[in-house]
C-alpha positions in Angstrom: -56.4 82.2 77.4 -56.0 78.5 76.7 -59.6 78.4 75.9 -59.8 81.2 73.6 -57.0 80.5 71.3 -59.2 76.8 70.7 -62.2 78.5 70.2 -59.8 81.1 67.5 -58.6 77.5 65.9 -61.7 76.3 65.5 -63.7 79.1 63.8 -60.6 79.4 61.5 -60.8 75.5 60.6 -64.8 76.1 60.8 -64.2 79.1 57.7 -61.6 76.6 55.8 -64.4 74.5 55.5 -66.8 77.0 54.6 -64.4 78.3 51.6 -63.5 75.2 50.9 -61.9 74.1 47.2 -63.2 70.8 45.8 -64.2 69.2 49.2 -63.2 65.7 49.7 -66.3 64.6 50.2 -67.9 66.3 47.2 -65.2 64.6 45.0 -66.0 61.1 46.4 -69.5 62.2 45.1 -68.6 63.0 41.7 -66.7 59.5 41.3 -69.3 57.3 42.9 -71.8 58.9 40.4 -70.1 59.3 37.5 -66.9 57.2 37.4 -63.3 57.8 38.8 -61.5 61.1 37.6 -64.9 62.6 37.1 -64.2 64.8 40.4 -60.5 65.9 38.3 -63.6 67.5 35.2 -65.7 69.5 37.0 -64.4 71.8 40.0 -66.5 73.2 43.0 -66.3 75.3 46.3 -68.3 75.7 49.8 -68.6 79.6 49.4 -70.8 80.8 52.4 -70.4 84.4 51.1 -72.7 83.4 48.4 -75.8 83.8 50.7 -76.6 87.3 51.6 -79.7 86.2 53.2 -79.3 82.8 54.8 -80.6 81.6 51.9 -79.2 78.2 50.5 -77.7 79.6 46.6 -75.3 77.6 43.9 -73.8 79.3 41.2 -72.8 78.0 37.9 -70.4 78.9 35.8 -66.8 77.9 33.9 -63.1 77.9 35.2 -60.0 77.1 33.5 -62.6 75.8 30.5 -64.0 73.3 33.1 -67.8 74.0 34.9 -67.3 75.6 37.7 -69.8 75.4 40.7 -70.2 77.1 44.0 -72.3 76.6 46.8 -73.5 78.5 50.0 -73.4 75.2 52.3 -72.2 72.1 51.1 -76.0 70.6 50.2 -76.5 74.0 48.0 -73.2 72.8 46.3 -74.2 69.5 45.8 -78.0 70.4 44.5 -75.8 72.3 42.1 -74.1 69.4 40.5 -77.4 68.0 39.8 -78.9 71.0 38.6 -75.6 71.1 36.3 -75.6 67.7 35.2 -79.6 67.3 34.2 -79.4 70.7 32.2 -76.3 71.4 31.3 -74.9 67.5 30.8 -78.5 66.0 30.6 -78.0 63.4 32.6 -81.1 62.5 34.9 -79.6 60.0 37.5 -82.8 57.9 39.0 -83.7 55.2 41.1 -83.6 53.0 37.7 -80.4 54.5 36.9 -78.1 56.1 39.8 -74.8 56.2 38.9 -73.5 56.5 35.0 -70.3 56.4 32.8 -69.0 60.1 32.4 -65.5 58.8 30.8 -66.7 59.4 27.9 -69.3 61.9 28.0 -68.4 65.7 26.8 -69.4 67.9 29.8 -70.3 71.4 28.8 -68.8 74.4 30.0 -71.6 77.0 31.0 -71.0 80.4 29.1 -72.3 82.5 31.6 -73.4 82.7 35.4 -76.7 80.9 36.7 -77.3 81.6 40.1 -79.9 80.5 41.7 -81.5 80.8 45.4 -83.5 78.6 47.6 -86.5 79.4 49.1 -86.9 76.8 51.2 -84.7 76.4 54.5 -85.8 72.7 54.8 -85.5 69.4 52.5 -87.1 67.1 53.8 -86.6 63.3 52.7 -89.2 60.4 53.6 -91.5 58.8 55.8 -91.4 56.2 58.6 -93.8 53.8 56.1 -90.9 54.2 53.4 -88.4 52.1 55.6 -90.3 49.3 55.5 -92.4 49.3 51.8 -89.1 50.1 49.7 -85.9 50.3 52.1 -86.4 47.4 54.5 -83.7 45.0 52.5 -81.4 47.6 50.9 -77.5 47.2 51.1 -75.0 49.4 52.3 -74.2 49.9 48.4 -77.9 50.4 47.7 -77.8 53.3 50.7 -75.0 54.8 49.7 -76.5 55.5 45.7 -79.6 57.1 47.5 -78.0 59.5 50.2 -75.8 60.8 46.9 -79.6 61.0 45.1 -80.3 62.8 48.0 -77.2 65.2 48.0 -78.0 65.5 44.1 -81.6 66.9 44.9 -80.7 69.5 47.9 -82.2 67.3 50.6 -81.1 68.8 54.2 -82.7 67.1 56.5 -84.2 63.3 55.9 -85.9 61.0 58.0 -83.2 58.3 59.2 -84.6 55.2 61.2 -82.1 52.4 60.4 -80.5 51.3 64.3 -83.9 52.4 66.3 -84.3 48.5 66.7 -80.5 48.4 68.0 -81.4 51.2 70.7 -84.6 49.6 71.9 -83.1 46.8 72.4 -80.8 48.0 74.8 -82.9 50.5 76.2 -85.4 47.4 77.3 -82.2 45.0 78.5 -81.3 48.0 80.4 -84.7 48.1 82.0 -84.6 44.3 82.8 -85.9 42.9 79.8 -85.4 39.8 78.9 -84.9 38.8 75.2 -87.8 37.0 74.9 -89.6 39.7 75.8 -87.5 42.3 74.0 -88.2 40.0 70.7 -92.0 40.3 71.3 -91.6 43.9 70.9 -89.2 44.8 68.3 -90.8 44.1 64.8 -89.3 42.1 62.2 -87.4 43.7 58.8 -90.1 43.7 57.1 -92.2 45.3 59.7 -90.6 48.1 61.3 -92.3 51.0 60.5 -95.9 50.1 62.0 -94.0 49.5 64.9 -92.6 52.6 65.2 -95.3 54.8 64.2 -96.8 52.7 67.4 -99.0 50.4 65.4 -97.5 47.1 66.2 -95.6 45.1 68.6 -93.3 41.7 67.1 -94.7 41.2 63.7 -92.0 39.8 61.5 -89.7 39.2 64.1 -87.7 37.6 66.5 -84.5 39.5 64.9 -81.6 37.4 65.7 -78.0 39.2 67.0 -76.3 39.1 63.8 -79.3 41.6 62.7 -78.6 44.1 65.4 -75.5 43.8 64.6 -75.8 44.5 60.9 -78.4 47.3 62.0 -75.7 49.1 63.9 -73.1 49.2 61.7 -75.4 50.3 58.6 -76.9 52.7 61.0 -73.3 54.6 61.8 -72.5 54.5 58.0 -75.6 55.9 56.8 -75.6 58.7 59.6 -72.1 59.4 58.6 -72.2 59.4 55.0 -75.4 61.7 55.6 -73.6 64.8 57.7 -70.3 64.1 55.5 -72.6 65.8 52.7 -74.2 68.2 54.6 -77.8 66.7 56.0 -78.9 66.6 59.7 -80.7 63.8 60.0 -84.1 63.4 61.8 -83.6 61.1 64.7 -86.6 58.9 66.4 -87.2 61.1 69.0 -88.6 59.5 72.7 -92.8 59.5 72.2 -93.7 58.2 75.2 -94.3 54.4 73.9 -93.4 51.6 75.4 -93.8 47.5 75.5 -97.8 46.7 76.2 -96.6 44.4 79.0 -94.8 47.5 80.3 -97.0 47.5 83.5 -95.9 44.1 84.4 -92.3 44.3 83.8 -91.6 47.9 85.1 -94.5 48.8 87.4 -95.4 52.0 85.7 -98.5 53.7 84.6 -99.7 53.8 80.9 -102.8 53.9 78.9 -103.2 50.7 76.8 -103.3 52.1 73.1 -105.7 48.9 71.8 -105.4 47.2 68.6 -104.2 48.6 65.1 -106.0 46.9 61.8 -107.8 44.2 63.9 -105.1 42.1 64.9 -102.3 43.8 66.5 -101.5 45.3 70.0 -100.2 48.8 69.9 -97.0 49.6 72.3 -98.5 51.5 75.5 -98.5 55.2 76.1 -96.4 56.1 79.5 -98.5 58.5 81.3 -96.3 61.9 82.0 -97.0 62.0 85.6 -95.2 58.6 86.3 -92.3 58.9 88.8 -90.0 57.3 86.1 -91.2 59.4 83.2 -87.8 61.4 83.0 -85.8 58.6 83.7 -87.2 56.4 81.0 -86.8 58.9 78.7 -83.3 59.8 79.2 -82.5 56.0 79.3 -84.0 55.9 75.6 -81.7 59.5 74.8 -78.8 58.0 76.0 -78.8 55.0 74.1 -79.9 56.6 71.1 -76.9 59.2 71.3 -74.5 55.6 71.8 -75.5 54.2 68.3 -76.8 57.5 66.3 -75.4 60.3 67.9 -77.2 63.9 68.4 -79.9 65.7 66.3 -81.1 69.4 65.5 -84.3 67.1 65.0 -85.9 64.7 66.8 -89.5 62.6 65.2 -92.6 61.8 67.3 -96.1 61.0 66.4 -97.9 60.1 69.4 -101.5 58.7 68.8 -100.5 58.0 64.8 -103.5 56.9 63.1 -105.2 56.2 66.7 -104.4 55.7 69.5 -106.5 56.0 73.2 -106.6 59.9 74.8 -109.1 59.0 77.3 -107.5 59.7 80.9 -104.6 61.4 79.3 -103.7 65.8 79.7 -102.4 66.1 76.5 -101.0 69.3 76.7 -99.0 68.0 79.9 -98.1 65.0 77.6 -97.0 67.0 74.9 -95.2 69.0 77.5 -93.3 66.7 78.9 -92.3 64.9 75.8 -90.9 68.1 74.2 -89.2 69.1 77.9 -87.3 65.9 77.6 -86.1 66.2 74.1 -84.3 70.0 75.3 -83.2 68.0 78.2 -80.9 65.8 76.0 -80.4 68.2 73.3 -81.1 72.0 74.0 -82.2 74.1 71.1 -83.4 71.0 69.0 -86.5 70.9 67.1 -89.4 68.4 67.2 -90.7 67.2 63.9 -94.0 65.6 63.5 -96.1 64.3 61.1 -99.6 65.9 59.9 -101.4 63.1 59.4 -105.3 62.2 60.9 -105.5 64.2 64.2 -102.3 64.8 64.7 -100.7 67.1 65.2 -103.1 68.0 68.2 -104.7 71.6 68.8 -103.5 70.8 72.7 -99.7 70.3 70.9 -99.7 73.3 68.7 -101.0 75.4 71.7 -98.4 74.5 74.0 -95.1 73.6 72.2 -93.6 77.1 71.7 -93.1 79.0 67.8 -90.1 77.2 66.5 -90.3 74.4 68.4 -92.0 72.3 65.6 -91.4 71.3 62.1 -95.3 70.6 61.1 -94.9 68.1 57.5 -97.6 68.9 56.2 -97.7 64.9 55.2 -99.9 65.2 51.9 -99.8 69.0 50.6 -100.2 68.0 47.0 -103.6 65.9 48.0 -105.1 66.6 51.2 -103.3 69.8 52.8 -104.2 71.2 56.0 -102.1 74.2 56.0 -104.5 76.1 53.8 -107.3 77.7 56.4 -104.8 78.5 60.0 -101.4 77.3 59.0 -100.9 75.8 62.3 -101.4 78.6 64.0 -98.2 79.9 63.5 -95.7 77.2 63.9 -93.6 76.3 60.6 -94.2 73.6 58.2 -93.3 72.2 55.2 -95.6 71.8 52.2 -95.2 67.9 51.7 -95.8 65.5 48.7 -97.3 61.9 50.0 -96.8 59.6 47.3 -96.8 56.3 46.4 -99.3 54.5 49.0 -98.1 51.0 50.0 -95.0 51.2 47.8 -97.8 50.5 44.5 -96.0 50.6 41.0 -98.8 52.8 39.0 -98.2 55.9 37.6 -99.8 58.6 40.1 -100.1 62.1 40.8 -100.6 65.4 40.7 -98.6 67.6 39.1 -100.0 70.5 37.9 -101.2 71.3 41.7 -97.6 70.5 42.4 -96.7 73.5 40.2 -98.7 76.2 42.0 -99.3 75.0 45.4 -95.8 75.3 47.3 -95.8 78.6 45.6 -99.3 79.5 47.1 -97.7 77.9 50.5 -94.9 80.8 50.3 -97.4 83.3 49.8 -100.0 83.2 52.1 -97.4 82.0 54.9 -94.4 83.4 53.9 -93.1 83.6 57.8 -94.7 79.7 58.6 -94.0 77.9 55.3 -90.3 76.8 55.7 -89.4 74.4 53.0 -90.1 71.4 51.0 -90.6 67.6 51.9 -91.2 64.3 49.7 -92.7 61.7 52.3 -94.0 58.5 50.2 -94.7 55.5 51.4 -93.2 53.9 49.2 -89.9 54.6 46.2 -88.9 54.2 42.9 -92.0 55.2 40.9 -92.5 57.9 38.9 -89.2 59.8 39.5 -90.8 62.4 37.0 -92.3 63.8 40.5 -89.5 63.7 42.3 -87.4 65.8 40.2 -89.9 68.7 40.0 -90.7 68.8 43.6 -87.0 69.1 44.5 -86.7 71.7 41.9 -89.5 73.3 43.1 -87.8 75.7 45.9 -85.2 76.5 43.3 -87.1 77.9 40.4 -89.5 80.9 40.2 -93.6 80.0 39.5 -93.3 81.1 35.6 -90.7 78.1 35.2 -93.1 75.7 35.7 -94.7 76.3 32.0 -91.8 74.5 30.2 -90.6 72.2 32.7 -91.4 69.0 31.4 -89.5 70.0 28.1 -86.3 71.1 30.2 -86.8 67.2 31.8 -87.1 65.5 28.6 -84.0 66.9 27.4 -82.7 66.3 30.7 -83.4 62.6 31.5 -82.6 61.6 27.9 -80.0 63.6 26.6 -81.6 64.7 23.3 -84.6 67.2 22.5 -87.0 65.7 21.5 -90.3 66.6 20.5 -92.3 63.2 21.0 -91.0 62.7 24.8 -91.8 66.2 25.7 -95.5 65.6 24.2 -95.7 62.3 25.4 -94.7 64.1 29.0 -97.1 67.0 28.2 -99.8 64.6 27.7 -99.2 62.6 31.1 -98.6 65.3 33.5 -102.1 66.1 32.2 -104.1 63.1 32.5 -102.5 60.0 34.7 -100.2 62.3 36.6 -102.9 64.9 37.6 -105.3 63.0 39.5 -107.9 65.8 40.1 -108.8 64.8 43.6 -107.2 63.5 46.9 -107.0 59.7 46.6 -104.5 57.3 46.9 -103.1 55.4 43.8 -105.4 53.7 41.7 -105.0 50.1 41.8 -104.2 47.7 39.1 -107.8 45.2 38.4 -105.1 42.4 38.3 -103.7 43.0 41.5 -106.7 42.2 43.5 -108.0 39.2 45.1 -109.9 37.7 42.3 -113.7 38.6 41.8 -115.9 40.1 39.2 -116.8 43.2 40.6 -113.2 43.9 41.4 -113.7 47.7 43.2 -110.0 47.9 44.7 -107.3 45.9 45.7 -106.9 47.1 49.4 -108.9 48.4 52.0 -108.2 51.6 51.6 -107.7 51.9 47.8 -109.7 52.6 44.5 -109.4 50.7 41.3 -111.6 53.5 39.7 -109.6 55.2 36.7 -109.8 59.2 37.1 -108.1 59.7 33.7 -109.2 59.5 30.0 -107.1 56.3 29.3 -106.7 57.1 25.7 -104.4 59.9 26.5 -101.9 57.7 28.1 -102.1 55.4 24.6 -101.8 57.9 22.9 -98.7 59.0 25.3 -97.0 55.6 24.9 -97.5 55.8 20.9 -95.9 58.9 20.7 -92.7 58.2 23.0 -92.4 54.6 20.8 -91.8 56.8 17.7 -88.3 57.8 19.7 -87.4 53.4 20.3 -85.2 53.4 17.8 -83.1 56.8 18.5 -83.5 56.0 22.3 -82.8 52.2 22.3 -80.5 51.0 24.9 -80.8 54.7 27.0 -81.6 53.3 30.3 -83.9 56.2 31.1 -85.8 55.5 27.9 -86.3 51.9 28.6 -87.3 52.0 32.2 -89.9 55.0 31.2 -91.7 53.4 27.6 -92.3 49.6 29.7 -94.1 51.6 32.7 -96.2 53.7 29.9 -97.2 50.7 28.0 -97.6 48.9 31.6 -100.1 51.5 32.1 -102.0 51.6 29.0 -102.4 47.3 29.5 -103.3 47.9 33.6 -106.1 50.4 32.6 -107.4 47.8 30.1 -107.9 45.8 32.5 -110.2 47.8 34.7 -112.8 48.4 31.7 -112.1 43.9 30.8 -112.9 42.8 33.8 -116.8 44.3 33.5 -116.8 42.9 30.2 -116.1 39.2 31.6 -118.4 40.2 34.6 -121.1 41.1 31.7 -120.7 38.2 29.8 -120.6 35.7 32.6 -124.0 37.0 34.1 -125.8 36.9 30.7 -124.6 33.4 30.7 -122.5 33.9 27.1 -120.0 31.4 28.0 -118.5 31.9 24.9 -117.5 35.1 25.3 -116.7 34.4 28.8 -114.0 32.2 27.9 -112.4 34.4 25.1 -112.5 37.2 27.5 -110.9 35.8 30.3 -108.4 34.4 28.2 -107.5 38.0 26.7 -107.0 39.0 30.5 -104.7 36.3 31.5 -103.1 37.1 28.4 -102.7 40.6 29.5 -100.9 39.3 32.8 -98.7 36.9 31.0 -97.4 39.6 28.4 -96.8 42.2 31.4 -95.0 39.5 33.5 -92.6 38.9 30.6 -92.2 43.1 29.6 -91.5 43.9 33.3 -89.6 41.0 33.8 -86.8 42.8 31.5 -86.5 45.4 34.1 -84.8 45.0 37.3 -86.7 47.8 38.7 -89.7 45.9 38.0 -89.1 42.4 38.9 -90.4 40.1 42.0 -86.9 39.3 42.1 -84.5 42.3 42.9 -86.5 42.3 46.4 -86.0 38.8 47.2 -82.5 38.8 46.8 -81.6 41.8 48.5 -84.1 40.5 51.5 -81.7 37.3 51.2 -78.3 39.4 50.5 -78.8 41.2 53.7 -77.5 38.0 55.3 -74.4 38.4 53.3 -73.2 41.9 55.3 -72.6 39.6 58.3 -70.8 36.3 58.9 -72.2 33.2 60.5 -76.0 33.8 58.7 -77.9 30.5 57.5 -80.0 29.3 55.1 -82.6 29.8 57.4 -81.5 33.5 58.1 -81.8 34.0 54.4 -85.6 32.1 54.3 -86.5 34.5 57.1 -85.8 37.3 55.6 -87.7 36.2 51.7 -90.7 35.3 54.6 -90.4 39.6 55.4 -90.1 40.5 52.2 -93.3 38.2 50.4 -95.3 38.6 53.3 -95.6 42.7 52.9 -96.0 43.1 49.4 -98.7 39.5 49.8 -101.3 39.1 52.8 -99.5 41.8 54.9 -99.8 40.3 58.4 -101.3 37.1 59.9 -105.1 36.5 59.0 -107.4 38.2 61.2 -105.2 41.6 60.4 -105.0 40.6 56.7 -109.0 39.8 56.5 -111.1 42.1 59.1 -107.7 44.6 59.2 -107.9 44.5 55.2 -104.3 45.0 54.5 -103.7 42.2 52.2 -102.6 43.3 49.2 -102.2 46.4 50.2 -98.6 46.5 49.7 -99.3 45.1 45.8 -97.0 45.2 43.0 -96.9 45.4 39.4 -93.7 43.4 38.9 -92.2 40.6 36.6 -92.7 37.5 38.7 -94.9 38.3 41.1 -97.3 38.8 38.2 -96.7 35.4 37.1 -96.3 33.5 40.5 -99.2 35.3 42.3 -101.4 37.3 40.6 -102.0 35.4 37.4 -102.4 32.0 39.6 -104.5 33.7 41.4 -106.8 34.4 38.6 -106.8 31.4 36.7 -107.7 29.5 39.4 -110.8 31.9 39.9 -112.0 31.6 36.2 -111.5 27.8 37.0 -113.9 27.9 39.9 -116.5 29.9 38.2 -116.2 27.5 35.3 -116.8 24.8 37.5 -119.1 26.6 39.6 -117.1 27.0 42.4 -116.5 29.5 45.1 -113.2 30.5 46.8 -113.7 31.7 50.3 -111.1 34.6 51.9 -110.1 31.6 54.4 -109.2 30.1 50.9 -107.4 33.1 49.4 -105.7 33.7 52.6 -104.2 30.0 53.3 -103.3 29.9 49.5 -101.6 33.0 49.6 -100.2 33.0 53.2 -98.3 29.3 51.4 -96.9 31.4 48.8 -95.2 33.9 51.2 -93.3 30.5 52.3 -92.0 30.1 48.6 -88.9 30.8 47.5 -88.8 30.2 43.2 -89.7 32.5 41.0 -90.4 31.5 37.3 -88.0 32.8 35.2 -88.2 34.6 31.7 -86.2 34.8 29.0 -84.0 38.1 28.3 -85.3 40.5 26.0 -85.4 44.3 24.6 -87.8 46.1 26.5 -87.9 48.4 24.0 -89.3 45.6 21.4 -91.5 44.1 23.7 -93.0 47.3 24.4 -93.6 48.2 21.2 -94.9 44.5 20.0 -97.7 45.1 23.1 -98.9 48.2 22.4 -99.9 47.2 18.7 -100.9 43.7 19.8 -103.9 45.3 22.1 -104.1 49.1 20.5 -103.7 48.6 16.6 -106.7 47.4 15.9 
């Protein structure tokens, strides 16, 4: 009796909450975002009866001459307030601008009903390479403005990572670790991604305590701040990896993985018939569930980009890893990456239907959900964006536009939802906003989306930014095949038949560059009417960035020309225009703190702030992390035969200055003096600078004016 009247409570608090007026939560939303008494302007309400379906729905509309919204679950509600304030409010909160003034803004209240349905069940938010290319320094303030971005865009169920170092670490001393050993495992800030996707063992490490420390308590707020709005995380699941040395310290049986990129030693694989298999797994569950608590979703990529098979059963591995996971939480779903070979044909034949979550890792580029859809299992048409965290514009929008819809169509039963997983952030938010749109509108409102975000993200109509929009989302934001972002010519290791800047990259231009000039002329016409609009700012330096970066590609042949005919002359007057392009895009992106060297430094070096007792050597450490990845990547023989330096390159005030253009002039030195600089060179040179920790300074200006002043410096002619 006892037992039913709790179970009565409870659904009736579990129904409160479902009906529930302005929810606390919801109004700590509105006044982080907007300003405090924003959440006392607009009211709002968790109505499950909404959803007739099990569909996700918000509705729109006015009370008591105030907007009015209403969601089916508490992320429908909150993916209404965004839809509400980008086009109803126009306000278009971004990663260059998440949290605004509403004090004095006049918020409009709707006339009529907009309702609107989901058709996606999931959201899903990230990828493991984004936690270490854009997230590895960010502050607890710095999470907290992206899980309410998140809420903003309807995101259910993201990728969360932060405290996986804290449970390994006492997963291992449990097993009898030792901390030197433990340290030779767990990858450094900067690094923890590769390690674990299973890539890497150590790089960028030892972490000292006060990083665990830190690591656990941002862990526990970012968890808690994500299922206060309504998102079930996606925990790192147990994959069956383990130390290398795991032989030698626990006597058990794995298959040695090999090396990734040359230089480092992959974790091992424990085999699934070891005697300890279960009990190494549950040791892992149970200190996950101590600092992160229990999942609906657990993450696993076995064999990520590689990886030895030979002498393993992979169904029986695949078997046993997914047995495990309902062992520790019953019901829960396994989420894995499509990406290489994975998932396996042995996994999708043996994990039963709704045991998986299959991201399709690169729908809008690459899919693989096209010819079987993974044989039945659901998955989630995926944009991968944003390779190495690289500051170009990229994409490929109008695929974007029909493609999840084509998903829904031919799969309607299979294709579940939605999912952004970049490697890297903060560029072209543009493509952010439409995929997370995406599952809310019908196909035939794709035709005049880029006017509706115009007006959204700067708070006018405007017939110059929607053309200027029209004409990108046609050429440098519809790359017509699947490659990653092109790469800036100045962002490579010097050379005069620059071809990319990474291994695995292009510097080959796919678009007709004159459309993006003519792009960046048209939104200047607005610099006067937009000046000081944050939006506006951030947007017109990264157009006429573009338009100076894509010079460069056709400049550098030029020089190359001139230099093997010998014309010296020309040589020199060439070369200089290019430096001069570097020097005037240092001092234009140096105006933007989205765009400068030195926003990353000092949150790699604020991070030491969160916890007492840190050093000046703590702080050095961590600049070490942050240089090193976005530099020569990893130690030489990874950075040279691996060819992952520079892959991590950036188009930012500072490091275009400090790094790039040094880089240069000190090749059109050498070839002046008939000189060569070997990779062994490059690498020493550049390996020093990762060490550095100045950064020449610019003086403040208007973006707005410099941008203009650029443009007709190079294009008025």
């Amino acid at each position: 009796m006892k037992k039913l009247l709790l179970s009565m409570i409870l659904v009736a608090f579990a129904i409160i909450a479902f009906a529930q007026k302005n929810p606390a939560q919801v109004s700590d939303l509105l006044n982080r975002i907007g300003g405090e008494g924003t959440s006392s302007r607009i009211e709002t309400r968790v109505k499950r009866s909404l959803s007739k379906d099990g569909k996700d729905v918000f509705e729109i509309s006015s009370k008591k001459g105030k907007p009015y919204i209403e969601g089916s679950s508490l992320s429908a509600l909150t993916t209404g307030i965004g839809w509400y304030l980008n086009h109803y409010a126009h306000i278009n909160l971004s990663w260059n601008n998440l949290t605004t003034d509403l004090s004095k803004v006049n918020l409009p209240v709707p006339q009529a009903i907009e309702r609107r349905e989901c058709s996606a069940v999931y959201r899903y938010y990230l990828n493991y390479c984004t936690y270490s290319y854009s997230m590895a320094f960010w502050t607890r303030e710095r999470w907290e403005q992206e899980i309410d971005w998140m809420a903003l865009h309807g995101i259910n169920i993201p990728l969360a990572l932060v405290g996986t170092d804290v449970v390994w670490k006492n997963v291992l001393a449990e097993a009898g670790y030792k901390r030197e050993d433990i340290d030779k495992f767990v990858a450094g800030p900067g690094f923890q991604a590769w390690w674990l996707m299973n890539n890497l063992e150590g790089w960028g490490g030892p972490n000292p305590d006060w990083w665990y420390e830190r690591q656990e308590q941002l862990c526990k707020f970012i968890l808690g701040r994500m299922r206060s709005l309504g998102m079930e995380p996606v925990l790192p699941g147990y994959g069956s990896i383990l130390p290398s040395n795991a032989p030698e310290k626990m006597g058990v049986n794995v298959i040695d993985q090999g090396y990734w990129c040359s230089g480092f030693r992959r974790p091992s694989f424990l085999l699934p018939t070891d005697e300890r298999y279960a009990e190494i797994a549950q040791l892992y569950y149970k200190h996950l569930e101590k600092v992160m608590g229990k999942s609906r979703y657990y993450s696993m990529d076995p064999f990520h980009e590689g990886g030895r098979t030979e002498g393993i059963n992979l169904k029986e591995a695949f078997t046993t890893i997914y047995k495990e996971m309902q062992k520790h939480s019953p019901g829960s779903t396994w989420v894995i990456q499509s990406w290489d070979r994975n998932p396996r044909k042995e996994a999708l034949d043996t994990i039963p239907k709704g045991g998986f979550i299959v991201l399709d890792l690169y729908s809008d580029g690459l899919s693989k959900w096209e010819e079987k859809g993974y044989d039945g299992h659901d998955f989630l048409w995926c944009m991968l964006h944003n390779f190495g965290g690289k500051t170009g514009m990229h994409g490929r929008f109008e695929p974007m536009l029909e493609n999840y819809f084509n998903a829904l169509e031919k799969y309607p039963n299979g294709a579940k939802g939605i999912g952004a997983t970049p490697e890297g952030l903060e560029t072209c938010p543009i493509l952010y906003d439409l995929l997370f749109e995406l599952p809310w509108m019908k196909r035939e409102e794709g035709k005049a989306w880029t006017q509706r975000y115009s007006e959204a993200r700067y708070g006018i109509k405007s017939e110059a930014m929607e053309k200027g929009w029209d004409i990108l989302t046609k050429s440098v934001l519809n790359c017509p095949k699947p490659s990653q972002d092109v790469e800036a010519v100045i962002c490579a290791r010097p050379s005069l038949d620059v071809r990319r800047v990474s291994g695995w990259g292009t510097c080959e231009i796919y678009h007709d560059i004159r459309k993006v000039r003519e792009a960046a002329s048209t939104m200047l016409k607005e610099k006067d009417r937009l000046r000081g609009n944050p939006n506006y700012e951030h947007d017109i330096a990264d157009v006429v960035r573009q338009t100076l970066t894509d010079s460069t590609y056709y400049l550098i042949k030029d020089i190359a020309t001139s230099y093997k005919n010998k014309d010296m002359e020309a040589f020199k007057a060439q070369y200089s225009t290019f430096l001069g392009v570097l020097t005037d895009l240092n001092r234009l992106l140096s105006q933007i703190d989205l765009f400068k060297l030195e926003r990353w430094t000092t949150s790699a070096r604020n991070v030491c702030n969160e916890v007492p007792g840190t050093t000046e050597a703590d702080r050095d450490w961590m600049e070490w992390n942050a240089r090193t990845l976005i530099s020569v990547w990893g130690p030489e023989k990874s950075a040279e035969r691996g060819r992952l330096h520079d892959y991590s390159s950036r188009q930012w005030g500072g490091l275009l200055n400090d790094f790039q253009l040094a880089r240069w002039k000190m090749f059109f030195q050498a070839l002046e003096e008939g000189k060569t600089i070997t990779s062994q060179e490059w690498f020493k040179w550049e390996e020093n600078w990762t060490h550095g920790k100045t950064i020449t300074q610019v003086a403040k200006e208007d973006p707005v004016d410099i941008a203009y002043e650029l443009y007709h410096k190079y294009f008025s002619k």
